[in-house]
N, CA and C atoms as an extended XYZ file, in Angstrom:
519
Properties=species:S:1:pos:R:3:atomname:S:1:resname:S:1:resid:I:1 pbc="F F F"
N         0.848       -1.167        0.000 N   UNK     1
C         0.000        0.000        0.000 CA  UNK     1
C         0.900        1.239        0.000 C   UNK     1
N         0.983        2.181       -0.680 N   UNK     2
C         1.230        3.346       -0.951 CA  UNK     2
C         1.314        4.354        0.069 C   UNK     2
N         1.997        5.497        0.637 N   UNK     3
C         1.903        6.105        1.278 CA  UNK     3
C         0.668        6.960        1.089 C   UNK     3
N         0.384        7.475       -0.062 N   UNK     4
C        -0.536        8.472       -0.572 CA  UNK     4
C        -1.495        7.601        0.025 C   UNK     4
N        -2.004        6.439       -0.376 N   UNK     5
C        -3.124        5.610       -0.103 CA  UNK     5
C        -3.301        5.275        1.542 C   UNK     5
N        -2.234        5.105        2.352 N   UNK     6
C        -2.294        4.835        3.619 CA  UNK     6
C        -2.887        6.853        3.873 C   UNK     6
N        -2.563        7.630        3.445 N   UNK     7
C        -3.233        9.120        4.294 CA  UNK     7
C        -4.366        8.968        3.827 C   UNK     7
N        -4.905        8.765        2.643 N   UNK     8
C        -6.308        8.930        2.216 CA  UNK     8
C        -6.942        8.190        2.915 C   UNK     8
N        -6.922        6.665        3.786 N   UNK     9
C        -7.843        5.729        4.457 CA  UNK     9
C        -7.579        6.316        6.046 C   UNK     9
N        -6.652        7.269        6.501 N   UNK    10
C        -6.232        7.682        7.829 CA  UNK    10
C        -6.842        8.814        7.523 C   UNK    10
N        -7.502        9.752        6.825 N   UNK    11
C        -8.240       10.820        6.389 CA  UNK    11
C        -9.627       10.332        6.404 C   UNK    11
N        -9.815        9.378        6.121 N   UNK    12
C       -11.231        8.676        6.147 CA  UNK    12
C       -11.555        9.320        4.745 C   UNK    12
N       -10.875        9.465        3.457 N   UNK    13
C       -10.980        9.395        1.972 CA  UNK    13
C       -10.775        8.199        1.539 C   UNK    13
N       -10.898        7.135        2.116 N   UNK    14
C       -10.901        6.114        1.302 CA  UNK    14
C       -12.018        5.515        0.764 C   UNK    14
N       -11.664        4.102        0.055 N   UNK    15
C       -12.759        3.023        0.033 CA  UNK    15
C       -13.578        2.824        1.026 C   UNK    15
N       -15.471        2.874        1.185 N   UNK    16
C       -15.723        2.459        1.828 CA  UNK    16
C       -16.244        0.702        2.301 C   UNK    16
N       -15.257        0.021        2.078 N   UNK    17
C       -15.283       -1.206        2.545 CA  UNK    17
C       -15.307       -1.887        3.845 C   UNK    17
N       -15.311       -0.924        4.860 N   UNK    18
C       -15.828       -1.236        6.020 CA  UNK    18
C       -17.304       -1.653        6.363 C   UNK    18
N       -17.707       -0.353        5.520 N   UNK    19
C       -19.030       -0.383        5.746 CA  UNK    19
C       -20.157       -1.070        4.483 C   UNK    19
N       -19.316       -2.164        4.400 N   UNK    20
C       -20.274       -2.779        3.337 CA  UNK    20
C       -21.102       -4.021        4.275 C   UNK    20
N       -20.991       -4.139        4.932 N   UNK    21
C       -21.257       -5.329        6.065 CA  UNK    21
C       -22.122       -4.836        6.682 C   UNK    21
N       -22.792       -3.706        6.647 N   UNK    22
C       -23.368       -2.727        7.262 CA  UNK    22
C       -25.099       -3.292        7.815 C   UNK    22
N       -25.650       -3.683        8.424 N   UNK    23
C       -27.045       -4.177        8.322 CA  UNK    23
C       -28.043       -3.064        8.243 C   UNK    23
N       -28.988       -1.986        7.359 N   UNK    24
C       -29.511       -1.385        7.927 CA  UNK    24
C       -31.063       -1.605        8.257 C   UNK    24
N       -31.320       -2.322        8.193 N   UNK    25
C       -32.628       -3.001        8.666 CA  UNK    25
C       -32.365       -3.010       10.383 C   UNK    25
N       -31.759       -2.682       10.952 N   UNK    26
C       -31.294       -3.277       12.181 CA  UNK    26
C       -31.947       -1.495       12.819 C   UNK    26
N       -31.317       -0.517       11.941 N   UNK    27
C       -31.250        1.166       12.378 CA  UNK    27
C       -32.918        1.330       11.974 C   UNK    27
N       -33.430        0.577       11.006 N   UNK    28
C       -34.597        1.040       10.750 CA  UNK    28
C       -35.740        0.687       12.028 C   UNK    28
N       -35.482       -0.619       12.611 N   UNK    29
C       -35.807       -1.307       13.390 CA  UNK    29
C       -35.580       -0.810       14.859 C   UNK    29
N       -34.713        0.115       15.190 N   UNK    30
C       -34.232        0.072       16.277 CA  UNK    30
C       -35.303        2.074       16.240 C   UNK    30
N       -35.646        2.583       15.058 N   UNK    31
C       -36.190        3.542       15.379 CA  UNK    31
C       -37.527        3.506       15.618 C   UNK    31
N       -38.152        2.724       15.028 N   UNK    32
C       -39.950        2.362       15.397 CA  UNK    32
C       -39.924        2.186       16.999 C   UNK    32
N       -39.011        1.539       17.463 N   UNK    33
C       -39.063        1.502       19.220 CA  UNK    33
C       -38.643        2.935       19.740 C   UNK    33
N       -38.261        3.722       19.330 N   UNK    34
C       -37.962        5.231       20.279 CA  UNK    34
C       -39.535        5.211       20.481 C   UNK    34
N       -39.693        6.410       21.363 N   UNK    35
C       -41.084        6.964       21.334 CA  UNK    35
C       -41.097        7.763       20.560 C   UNK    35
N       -42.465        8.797       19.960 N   UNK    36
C       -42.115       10.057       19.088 CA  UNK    36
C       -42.921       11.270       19.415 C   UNK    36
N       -42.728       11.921       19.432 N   UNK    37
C       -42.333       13.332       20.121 CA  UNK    37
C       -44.104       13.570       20.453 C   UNK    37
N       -44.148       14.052       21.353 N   UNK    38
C       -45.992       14.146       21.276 CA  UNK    38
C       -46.286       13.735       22.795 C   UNK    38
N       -47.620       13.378       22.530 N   UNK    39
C       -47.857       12.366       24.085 CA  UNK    39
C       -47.348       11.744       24.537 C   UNK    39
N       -46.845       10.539       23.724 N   UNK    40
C       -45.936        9.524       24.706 CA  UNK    40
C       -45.259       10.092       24.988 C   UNK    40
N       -44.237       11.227       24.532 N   UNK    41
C       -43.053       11.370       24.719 CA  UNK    41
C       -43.419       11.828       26.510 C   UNK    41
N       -44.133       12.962       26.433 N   UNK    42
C       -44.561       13.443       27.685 CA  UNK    42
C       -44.911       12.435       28.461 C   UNK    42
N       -45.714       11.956       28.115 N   UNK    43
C       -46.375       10.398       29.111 CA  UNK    43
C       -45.571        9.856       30.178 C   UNK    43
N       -44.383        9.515       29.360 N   UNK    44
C       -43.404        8.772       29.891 CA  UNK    44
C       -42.872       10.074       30.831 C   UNK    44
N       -42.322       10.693       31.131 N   UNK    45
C       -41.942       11.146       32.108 CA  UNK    45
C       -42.972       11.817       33.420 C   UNK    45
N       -43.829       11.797       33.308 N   UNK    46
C       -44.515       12.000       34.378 CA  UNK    46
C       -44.868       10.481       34.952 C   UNK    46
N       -44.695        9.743       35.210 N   UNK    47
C       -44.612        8.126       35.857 CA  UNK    47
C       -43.127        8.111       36.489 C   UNK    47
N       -42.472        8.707       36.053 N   UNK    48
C       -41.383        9.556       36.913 CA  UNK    48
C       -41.424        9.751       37.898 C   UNK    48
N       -41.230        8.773       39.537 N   UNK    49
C       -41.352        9.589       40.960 CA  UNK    49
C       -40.308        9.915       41.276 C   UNK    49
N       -38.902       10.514       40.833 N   UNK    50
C       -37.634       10.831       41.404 CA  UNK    50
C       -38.509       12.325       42.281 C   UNK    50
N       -37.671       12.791       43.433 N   UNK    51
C       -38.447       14.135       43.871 CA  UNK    51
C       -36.692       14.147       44.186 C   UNK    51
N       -36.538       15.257       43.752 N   UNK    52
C       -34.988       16.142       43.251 CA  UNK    52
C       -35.032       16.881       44.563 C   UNK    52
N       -35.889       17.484       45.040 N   UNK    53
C       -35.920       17.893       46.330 CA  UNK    53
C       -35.619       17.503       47.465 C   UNK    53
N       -35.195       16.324       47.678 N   UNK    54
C       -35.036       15.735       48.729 CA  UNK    54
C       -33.207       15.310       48.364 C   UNK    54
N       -32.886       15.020       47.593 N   UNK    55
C       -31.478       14.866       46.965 CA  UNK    55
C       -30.600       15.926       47.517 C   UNK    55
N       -31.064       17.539       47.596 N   UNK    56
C       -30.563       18.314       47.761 CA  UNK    56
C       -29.340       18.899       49.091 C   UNK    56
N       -28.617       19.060       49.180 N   UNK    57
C       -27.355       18.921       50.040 CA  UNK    57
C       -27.874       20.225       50.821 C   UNK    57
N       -27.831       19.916       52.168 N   UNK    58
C       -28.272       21.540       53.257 CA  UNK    58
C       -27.115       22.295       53.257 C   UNK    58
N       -25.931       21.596       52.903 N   UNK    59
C       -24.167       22.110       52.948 CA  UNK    59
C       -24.461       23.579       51.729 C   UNK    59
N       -25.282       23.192       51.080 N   UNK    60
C       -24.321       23.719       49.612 CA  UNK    60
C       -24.745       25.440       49.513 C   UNK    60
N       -23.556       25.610       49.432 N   UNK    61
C       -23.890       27.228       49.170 CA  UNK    61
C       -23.819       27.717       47.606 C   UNK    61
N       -24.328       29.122       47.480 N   UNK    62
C       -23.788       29.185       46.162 CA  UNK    62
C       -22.528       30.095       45.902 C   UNK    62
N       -22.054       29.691       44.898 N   UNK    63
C       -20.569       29.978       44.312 CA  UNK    63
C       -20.794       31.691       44.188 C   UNK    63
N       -19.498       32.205       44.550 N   UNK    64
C       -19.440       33.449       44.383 CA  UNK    64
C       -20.074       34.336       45.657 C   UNK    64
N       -20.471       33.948       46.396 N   UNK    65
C       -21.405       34.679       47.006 CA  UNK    65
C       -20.942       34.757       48.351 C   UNK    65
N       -19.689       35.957       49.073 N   UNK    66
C       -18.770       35.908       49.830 CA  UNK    66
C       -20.062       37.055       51.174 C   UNK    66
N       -19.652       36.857       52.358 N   UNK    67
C       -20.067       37.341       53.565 CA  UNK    67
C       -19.058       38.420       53.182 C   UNK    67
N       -19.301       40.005       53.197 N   UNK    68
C       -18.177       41.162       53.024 CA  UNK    68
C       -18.747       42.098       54.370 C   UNK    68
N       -17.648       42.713       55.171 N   UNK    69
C       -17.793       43.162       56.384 CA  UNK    69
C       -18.068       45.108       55.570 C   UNK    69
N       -18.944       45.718       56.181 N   UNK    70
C       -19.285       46.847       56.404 CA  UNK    70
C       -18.173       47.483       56.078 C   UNK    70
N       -18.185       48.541       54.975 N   UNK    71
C       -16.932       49.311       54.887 CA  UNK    71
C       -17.244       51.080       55.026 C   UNK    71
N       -16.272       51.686       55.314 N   UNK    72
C       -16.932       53.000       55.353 CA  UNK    72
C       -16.905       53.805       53.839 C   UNK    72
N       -17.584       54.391       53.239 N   UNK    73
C       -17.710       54.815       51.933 CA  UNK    73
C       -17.119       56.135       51.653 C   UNK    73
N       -16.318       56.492       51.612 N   UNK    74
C       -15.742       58.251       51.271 CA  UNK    74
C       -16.214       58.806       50.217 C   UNK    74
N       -16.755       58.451       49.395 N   UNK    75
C       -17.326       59.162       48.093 CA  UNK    75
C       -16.726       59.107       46.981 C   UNK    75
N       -15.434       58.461       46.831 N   UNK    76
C       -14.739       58.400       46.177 CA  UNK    76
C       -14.982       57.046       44.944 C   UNK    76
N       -14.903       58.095       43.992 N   UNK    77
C       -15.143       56.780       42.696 CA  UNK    77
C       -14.045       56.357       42.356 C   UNK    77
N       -13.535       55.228       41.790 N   UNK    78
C       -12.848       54.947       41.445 CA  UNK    78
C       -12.781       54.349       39.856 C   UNK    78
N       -12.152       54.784       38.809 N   UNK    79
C       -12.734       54.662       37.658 CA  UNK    79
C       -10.949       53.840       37.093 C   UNK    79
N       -11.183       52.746       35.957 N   UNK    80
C       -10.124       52.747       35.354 CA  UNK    80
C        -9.651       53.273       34.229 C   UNK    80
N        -8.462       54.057       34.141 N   UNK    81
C        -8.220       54.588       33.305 CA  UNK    81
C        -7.069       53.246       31.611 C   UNK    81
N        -7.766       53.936       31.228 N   UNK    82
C        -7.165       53.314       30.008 CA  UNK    82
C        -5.497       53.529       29.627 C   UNK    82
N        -5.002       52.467       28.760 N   UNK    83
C        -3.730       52.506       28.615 CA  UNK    83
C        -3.239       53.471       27.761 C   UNK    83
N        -2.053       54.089       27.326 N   UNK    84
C        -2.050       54.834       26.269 CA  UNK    84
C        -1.734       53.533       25.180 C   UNK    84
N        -1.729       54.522       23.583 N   UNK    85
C        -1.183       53.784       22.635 CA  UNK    85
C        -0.428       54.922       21.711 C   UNK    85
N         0.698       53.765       21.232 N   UNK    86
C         1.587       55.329       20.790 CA  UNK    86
C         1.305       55.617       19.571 C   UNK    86
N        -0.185       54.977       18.985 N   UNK    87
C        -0.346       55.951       17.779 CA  UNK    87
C        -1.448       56.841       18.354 C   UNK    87
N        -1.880       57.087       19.536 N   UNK    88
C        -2.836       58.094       19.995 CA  UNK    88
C        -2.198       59.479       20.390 C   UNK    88
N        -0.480       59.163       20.584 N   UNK    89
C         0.380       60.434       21.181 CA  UNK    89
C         0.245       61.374       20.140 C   UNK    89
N         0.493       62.318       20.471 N   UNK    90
C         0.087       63.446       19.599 CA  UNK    90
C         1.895       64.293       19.888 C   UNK    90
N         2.198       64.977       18.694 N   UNK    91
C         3.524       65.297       18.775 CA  UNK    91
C         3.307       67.013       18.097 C   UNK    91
N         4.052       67.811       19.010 N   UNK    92
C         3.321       68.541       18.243 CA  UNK    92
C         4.718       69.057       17.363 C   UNK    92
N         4.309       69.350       15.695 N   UNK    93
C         5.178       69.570       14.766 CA  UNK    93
C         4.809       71.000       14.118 C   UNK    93
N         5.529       71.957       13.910 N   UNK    94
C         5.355       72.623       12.924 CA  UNK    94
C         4.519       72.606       11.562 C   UNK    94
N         3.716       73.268       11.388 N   UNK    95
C         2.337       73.078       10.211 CA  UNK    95
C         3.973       72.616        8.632 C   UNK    95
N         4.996       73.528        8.446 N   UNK    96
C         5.743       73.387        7.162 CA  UNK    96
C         7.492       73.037        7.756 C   UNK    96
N         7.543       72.456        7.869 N   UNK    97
C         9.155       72.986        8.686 CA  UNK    97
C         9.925       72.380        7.869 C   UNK    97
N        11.086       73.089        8.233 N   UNK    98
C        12.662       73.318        7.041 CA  UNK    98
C        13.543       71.870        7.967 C   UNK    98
N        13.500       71.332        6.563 N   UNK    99
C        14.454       69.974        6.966 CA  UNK    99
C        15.953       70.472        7.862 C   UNK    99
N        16.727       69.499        8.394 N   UNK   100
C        17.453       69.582        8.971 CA  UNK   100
C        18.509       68.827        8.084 C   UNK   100
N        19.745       69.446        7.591 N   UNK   101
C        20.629       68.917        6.690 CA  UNK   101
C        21.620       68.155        7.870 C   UNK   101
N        22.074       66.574        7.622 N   UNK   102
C        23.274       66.049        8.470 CA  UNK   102
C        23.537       65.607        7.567 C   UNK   102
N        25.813       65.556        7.396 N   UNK   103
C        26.378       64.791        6.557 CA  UNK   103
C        27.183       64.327        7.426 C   UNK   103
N        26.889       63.175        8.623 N   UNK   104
C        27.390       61.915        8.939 CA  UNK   104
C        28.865       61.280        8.164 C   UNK   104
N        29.788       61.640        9.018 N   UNK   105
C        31.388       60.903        8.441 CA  UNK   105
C        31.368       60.180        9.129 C   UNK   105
N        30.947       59.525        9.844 N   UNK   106
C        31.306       57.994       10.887 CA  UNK   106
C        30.261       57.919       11.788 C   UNK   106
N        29.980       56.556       11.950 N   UNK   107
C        28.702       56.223       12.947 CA  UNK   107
C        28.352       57.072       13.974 C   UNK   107
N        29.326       57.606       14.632 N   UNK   108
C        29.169       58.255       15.833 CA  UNK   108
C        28.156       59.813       15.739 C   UNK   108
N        28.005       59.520       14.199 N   UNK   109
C        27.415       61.291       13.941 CA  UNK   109
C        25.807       60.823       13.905 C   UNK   109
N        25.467       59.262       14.072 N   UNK   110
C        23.983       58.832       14.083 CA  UNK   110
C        23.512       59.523       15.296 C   UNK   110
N        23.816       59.837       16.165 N   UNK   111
C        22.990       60.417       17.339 CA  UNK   111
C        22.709       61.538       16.941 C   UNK   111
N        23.444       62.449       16.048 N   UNK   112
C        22.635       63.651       15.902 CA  UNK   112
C        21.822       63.538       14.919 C   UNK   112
N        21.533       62.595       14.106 N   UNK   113
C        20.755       62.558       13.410 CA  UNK   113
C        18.805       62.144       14.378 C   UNK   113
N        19.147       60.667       15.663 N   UNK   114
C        18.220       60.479       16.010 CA  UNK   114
C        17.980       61.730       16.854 C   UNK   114
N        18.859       62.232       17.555 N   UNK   115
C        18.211       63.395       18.368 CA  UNK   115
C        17.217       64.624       17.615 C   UNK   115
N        17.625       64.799       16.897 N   UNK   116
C        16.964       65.722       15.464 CA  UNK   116
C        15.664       65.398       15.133 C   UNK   116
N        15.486       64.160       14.838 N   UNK   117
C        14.423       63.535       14.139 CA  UNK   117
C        13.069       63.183       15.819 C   UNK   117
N        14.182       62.790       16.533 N   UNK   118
C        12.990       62.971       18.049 CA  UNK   118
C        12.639       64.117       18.509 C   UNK   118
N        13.004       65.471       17.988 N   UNK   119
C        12.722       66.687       18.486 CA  UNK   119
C        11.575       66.955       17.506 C   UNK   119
N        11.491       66.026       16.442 N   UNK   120
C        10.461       66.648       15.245 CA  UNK   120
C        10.566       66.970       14.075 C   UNK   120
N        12.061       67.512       13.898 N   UNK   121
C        12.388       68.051       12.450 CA  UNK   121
C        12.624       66.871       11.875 C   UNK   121
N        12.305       67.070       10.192 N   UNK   122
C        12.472       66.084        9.563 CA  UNK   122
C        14.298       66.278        9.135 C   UNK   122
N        14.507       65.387        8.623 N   UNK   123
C        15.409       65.363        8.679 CA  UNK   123
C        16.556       64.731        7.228 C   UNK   123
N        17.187       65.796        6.544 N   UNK   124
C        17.936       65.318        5.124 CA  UNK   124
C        19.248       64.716        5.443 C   UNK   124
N        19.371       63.287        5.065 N   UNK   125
C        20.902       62.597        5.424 CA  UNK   125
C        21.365       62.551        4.834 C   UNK   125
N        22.656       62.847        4.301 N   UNK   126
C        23.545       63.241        2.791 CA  UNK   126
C        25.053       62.285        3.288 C   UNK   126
N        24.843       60.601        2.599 N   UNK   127
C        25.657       60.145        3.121 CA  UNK   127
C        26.632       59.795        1.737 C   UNK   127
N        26.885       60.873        0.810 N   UNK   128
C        27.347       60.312       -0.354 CA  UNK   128
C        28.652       60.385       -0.251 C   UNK   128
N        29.485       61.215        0.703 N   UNK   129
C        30.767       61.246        0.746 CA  UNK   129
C        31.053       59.927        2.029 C   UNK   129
N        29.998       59.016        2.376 N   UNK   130
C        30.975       58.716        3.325 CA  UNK   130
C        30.894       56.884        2.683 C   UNK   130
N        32.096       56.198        3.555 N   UNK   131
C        32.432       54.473        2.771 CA  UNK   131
C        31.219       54.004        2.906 C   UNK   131
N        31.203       52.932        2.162 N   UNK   132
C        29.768       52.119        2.031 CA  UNK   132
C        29.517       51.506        3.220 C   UNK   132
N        30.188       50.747        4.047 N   UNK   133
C        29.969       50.165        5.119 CA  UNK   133
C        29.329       51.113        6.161 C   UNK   133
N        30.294       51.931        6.853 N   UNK   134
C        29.390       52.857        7.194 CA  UNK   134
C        27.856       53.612        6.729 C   UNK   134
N        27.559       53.949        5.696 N   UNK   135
C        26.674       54.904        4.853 CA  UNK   135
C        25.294       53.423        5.254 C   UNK   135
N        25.672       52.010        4.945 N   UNK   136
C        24.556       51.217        5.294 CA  UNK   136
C        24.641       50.948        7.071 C   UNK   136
N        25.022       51.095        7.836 N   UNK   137
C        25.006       51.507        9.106 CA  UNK   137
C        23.989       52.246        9.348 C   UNK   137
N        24.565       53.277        9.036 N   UNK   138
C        23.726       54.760        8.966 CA  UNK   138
C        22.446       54.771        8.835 C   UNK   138
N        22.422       54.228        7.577 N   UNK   139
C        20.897       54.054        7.312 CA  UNK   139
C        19.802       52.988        7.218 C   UNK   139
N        20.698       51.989        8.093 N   UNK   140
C        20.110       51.008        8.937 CA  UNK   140
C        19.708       51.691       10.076 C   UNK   140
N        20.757       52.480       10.697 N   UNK   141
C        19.670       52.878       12.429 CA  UNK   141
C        18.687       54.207       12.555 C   UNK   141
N        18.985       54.917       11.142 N   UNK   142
C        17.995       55.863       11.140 CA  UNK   142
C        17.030       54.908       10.424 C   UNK   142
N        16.536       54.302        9.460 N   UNK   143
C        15.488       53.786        9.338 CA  UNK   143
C        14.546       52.784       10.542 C   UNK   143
N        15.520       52.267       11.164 N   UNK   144
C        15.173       51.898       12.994 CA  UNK   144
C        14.474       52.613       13.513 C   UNK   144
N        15.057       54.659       13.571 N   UNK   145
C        14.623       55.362       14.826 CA  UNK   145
C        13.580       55.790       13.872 C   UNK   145
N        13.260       55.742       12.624 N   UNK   146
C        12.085       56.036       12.037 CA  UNK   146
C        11.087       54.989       12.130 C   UNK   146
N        11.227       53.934       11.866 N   UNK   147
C         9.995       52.877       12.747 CA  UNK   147
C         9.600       53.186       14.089 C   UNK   147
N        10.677       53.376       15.091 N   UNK   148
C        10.200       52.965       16.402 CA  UNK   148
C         9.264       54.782       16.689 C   UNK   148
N         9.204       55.629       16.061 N   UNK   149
C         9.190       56.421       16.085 CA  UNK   149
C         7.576       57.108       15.446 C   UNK   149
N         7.367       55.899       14.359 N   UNK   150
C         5.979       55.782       12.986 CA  UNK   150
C         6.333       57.048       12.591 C   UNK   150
N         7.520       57.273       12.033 N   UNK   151
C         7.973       58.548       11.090 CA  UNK   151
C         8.000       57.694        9.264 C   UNK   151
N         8.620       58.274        8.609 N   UNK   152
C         8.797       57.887        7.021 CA  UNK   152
C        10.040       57.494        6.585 C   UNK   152
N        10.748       57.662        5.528 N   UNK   153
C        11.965       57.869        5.354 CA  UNK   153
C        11.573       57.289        3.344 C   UNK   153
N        11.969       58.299        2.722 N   UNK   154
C        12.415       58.566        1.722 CA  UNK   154
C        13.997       58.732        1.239 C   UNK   154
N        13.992       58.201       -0.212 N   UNK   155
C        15.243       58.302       -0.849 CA  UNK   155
C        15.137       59.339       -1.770 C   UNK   155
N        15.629       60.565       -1.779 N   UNK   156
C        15.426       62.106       -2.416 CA  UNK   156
C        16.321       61.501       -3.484 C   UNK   156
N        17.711       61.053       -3.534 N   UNK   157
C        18.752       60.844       -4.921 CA  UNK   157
C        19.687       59.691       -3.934 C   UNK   157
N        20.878       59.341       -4.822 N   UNK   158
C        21.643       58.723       -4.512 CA  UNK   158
C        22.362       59.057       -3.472 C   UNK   158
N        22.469       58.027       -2.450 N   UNK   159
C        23.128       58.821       -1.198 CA  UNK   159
C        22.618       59.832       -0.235 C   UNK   159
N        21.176       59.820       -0.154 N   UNK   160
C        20.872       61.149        0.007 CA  UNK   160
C        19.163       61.190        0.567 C   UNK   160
N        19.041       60.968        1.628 N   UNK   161
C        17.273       60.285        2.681 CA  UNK   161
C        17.006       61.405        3.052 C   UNK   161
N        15.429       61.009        3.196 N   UNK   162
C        14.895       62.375        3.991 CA  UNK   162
C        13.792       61.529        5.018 C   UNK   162
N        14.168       61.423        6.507 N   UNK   163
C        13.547       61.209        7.517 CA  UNK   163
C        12.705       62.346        8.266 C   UNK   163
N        10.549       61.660        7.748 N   UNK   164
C         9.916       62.606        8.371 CA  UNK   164
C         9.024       62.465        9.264 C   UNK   164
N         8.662       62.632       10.546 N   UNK   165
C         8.388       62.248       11.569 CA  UNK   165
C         6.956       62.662       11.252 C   UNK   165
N         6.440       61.465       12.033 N   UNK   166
C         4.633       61.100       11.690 CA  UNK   166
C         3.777       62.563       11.771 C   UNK   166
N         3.072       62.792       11.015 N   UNK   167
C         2.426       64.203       10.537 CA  UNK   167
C         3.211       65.414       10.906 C   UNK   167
N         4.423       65.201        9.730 N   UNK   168
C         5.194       66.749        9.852 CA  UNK   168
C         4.772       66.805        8.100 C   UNK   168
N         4.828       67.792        8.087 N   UNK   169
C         4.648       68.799        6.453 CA  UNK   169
C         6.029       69.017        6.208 C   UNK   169
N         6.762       69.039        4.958 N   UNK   170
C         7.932       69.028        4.869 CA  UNK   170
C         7.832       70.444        3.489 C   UNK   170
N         8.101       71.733        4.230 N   UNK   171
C         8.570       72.996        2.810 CA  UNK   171
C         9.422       72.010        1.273 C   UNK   171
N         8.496       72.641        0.506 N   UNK   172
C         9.414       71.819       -0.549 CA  UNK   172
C        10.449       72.905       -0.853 C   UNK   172
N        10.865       74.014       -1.005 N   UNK   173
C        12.179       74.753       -0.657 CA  UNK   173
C        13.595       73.820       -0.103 C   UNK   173
């Protein structure tokens, strides 16, 4: 037997050759004896003497339902306040504002770029004079502080980004 064929009969897609042996005269037979829905059905349970009332436990209490001692009330409501979410923060930006030019010569000049871009200004990165290794650094962790941030980041030309922080207007000047 086939693997394909062993999943299809473990799927229950197979042959049904189990059920050829099947008697159904037996199911037809076995339903004329139910009762059917109506009088008998009712009938039969009122000849029923179980009394459920007497079964009942004097122990049992109900769930949830604690003895709480007298407290004194100050008037004080107490309400829960909701969590923030940081696309609800509101930042406030300048309606047009004048990009901020950085030309970054070595990693160490990325902080003034994130500090810049967390104050709000958008921000132009002009990394065409600097080595490639560095320049993808660069603009690996400013595209970082622009995610963590829900700012943008555009490629203006070669070598050359413009990081803009979530609803700033950028002067086209």
């Amino acid at each position: 037997m086939s693997m394909f064929r062993r999943a299809m009969d473990y799927l229950g897609l197979g042959p049904d050759e189990a059920y050829d042996d099947y008697d159904e005269s037996v199911a037809v037979e076995r339903d004329r004896r139910m009762p059917t829905r109506g009088r008998q059905m009712a009938n039969s349970y009122e000849d029923d003497d179980v009394d459920y009332e007497d079964d009942r436990d004097d122990n049992y209490r109900t769930p949830g339902v604690r003895a709480q001692q007298a407290q004194h009330d100050s008037g004080v409501t107490v309400r829960p306040v909701a969590g923030r979410r940081a696309e609800a923060v509101a930042r406030p930006v300048m309606p047009a504002a004048a990009p901020v030019t950085v030309r970054p010569t070595s990693y160490e000049d990325a902080k003034e770029i994130a500090d810049r871009f967390k104050e709000g200004a958008p921000v132009i990165i002009n990394v065409q004079s600097t080595d490639p290794k560095t320049m993808r650094r660069i603009i690996d962790f400013a595209s970082g502080v622009c995610y963590a941030n829900n700012g943008t980041m555009e490629k203006m030309s070669n070598g050359v980004f413009m990081m803009k922080p979530f609803g700033a207007r950028v002067s086209r000047n």
